[in-house]
Structures are given as structure tokens and as C-alpha cells.
C-alpha positions as CSV (number, residue, x, y, z in Angstrom):
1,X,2.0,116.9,41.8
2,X,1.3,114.2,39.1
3,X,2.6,111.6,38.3
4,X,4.6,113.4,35.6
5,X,6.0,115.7,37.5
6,X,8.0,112.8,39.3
7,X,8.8,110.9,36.4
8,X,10.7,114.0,34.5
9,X,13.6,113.1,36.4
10,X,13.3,109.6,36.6
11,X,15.9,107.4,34.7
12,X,13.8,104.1,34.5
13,X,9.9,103.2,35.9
14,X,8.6,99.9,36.8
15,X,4.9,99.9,37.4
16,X,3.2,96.7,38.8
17,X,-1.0,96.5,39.1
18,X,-1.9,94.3,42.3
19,X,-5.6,93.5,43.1
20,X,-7.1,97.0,44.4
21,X,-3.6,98.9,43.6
22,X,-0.8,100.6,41.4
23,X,2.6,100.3,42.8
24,X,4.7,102.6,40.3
25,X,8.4,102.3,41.2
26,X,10.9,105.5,39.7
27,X,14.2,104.7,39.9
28,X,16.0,108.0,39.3
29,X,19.6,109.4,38.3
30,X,21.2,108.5,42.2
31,X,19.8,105.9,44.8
32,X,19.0,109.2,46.7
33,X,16.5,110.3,43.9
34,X,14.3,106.9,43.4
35,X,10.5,106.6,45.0
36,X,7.9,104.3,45.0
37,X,4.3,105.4,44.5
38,X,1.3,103.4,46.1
39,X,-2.3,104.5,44.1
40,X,-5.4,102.6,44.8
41,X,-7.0,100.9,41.7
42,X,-10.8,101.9,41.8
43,X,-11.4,100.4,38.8
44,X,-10.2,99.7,35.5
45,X,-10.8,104.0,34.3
46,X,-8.3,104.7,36.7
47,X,-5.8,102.2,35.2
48,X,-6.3,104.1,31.7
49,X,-6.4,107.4,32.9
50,X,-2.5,106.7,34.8
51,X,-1.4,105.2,31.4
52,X,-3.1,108.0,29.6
53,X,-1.7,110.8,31.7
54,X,1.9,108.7,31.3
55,X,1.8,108.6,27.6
56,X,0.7,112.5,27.3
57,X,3.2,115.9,27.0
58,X,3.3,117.5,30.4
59,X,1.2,120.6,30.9
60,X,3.3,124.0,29.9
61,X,3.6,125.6,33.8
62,X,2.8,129.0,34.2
63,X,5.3,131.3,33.3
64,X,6.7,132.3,36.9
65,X,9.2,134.7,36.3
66,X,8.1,138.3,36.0
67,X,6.9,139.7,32.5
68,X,10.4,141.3,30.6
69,X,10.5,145.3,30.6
70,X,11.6,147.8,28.5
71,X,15.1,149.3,29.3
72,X,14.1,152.3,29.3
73,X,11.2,151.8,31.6
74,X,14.5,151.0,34.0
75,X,15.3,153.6,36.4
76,X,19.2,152.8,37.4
77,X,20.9,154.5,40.5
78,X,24.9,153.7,40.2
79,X,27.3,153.4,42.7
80,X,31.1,153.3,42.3
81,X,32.1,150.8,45.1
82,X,34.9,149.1,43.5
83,X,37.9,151.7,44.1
84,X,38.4,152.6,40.6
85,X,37.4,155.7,39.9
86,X,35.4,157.5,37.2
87,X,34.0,153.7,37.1
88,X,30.5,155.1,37.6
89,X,31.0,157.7,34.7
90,X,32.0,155.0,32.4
91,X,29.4,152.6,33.3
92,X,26.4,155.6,33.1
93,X,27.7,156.3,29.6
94,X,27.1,152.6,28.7
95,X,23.8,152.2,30.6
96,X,22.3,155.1,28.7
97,X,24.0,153.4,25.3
98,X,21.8,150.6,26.1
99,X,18.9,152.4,26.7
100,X,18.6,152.1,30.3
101,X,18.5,155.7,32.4
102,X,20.6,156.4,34.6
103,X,18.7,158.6,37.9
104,X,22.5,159.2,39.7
105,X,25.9,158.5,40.4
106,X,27.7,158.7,43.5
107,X,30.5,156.6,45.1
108,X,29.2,153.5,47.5
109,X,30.1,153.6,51.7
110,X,32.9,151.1,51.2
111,X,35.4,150.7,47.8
112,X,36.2,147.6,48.5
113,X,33.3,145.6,46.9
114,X,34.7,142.6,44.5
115,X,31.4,141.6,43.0
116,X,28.9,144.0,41.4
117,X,25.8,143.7,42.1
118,X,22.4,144.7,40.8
119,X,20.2,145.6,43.9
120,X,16.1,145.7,43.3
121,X,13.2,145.9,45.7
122,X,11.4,142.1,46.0
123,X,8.9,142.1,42.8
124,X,11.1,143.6,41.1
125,X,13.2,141.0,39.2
126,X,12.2,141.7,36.3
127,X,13.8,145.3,36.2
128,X,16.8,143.7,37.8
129,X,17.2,141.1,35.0
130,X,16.7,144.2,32.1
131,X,19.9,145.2,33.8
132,X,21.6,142.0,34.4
133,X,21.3,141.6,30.1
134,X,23.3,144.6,30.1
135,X,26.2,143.5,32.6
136,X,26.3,140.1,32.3
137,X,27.6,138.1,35.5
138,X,26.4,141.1,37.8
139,X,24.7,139.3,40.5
140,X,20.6,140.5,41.4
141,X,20.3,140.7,44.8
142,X,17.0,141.0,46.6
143,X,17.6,144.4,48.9
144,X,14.8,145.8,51.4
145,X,16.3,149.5,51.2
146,X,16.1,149.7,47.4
147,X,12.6,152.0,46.2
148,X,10.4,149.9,44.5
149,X,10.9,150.5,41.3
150,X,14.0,151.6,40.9
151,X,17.0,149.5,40.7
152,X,20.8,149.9,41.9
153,X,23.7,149.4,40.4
154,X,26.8,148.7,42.7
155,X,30.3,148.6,40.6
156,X,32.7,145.7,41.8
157,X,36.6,145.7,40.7
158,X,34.9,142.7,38.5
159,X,33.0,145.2,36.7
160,X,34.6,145.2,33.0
161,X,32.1,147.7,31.4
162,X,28.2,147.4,29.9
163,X,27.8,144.7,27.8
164,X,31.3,143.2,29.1
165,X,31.2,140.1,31.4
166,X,32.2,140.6,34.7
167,X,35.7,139.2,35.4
168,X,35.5,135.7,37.2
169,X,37.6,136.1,40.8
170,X,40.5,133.2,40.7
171,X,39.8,130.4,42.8
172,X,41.4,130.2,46.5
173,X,45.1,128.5,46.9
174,X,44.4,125.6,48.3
175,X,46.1,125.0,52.0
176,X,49.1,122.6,51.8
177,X,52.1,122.0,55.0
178,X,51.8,120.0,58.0
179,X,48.6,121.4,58.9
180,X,46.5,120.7,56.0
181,X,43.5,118.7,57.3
182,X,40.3,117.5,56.2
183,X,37.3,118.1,58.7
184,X,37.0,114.4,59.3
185,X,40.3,114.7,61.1
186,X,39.8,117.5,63.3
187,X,37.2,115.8,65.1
């Protein structure tokens, strides 16, 4: 890590040079998030090469995230787990509108899924997020029994349609009445 990688976050810096050593102080956003760094002073090239690395852009990271795919190079398996049905019918009509194909239908083990999900074999995010563009608010989800290669679709009742946003669940009531309790209080 260099020494700016820890000063992207930092909200103020403070460097002092001591006989045989840099003591670089980053305070940063919360007390929580502030370090001091100790570097030993060799000589006065090592002085210039910390201001010199401080004073320069940060080097472009390598792009982790997987390379984007076609749609159509997408093979999408959907489920209907939400309850509704002819869901899956609907949403294959829209997947192949959008250029993704769809490999099968069929309805999911349970109907009572809330969430839709996008399941993909691990390496294979970047199929999952060709699909996620196309549902937006589907959640990926890393799953060992999904084929590489293939992705699955599982419809929630949040599932609104391809290019629709999935429908944001309502937050829980909060608990009120005598027994309303924080944890600190049940100790």
C-alpha cells in the first residue's frame, strides 16, 4: 500500500521530518479512521521521493471486475418463485426483448420468494451483471449449483417486469407497548 492509498480518505495530513525519520500523521473523516505512519529517512532522495509520490495522481488500479458481455452471449434459466403466475412467461418475453436468451422456464420449489434474484456460478459476475442491467434491483447471488456459464433467474413478488425496478419491500413496524426494549436493557 502507499502512502496514497491511505491518504485518499484522509481529511487533513501533518507530516513532521525528525533526524533519521518521517512521522506522517492522517487524520481521517472519524477518530476511528486516523493513523500515524513512522518511515525511516535514509537520506534526503527518500524525502523527495515521499513528497513526489504525495504531489502525483494515484496509479489507475486494475480493472477488477469481470470484462462486460454481450446479452446475448447470456444463457438465462427462469424460475417463477414468486406465486404469481405466468410471471416466468412475461419476464422470458422481456429477456429475449432485451436480447438475452432465455434456455427454460419452469416454476421454483417454493412460491414464496420476496426478492428476485439473479443466481450465477463464482466467475461468473459478469453474466450475472448483463442480467442485473436488465432487472434492475435483482440481487446477484453467488450459487455453487448454478452451471458455469449459465445464469438463473429466480422471480420474486418484487419482480415488476424487464427493464422495471424491482419494488422496494416496506420497512418493518417498529415494536412499541410495554415491552419495547433496547438490547442494552435486556442484559
Amino acid at each position: 500500500m502507499s502512502l496514497h492509498d491511505l491518504l485518499i480518505p484522509a481529511v487533513s495530513l501533518l507530516v513532521l521530518v525528525v533526524p533519521g525519520m518521517i512521522l506522517a500523521m492522517l487524520a481521517g473523516p472519524h477518530p476511528a479512521t486516523s493513523v500515524v505512519v513512522a518511515l525511516p529517512l535514509e537520506n534526503e532522495k527518500t524525502l523527495h521521493h515521499l513528497f513526489a509520490e504525495l504531489s502525483s495522481e494515484p496509479a489507475t488500479p486494475a480493472d477488477e471486475t469481470s470484462p462486460a458481455v454481450a446479452p446475448a452471449d447470456v444463457p438465462v434459466a427462469v424460475y417463477n418463485a414468486s406465486g404469481i403466475p405466468g410471471l416466468a412467461a412475461s419476464a422470458t418475453e422481456g429477456l429475449g426483448s432485451a436480447g438475452l436468451p432465455v434456455t427454460g422456464t419452469a416454476t421454483a420449489d417454493s412460491s414464496d420468494h420476496e426478492t428476485t434474484e439473479i443466481r450465477y456460478a463464482t466467475g461468473d459476475e459478469a453474466l450475472a451483471a448483463a442480467v442485473a442491467a436488465a432487472i434492475p434491483g435483482a440481487m446477484p447471488t453467488a450459487n455453487d449449483e448454478v452451471k458455469p456459464g449459465a445464469v438463473e433467474l429466480v422471480l420474486g413478488s418484487d419482480f415488476n417486469g424487464v427493464g422495471q425496478a424491482t419494488t422496494t419491500p416496506a420497512p418493518a413496524e417498529a415494536v412499541t407497548g410495554e415491552d419495547a426494549r433496547t438490547a442494552a436493557e435486556t442484559e
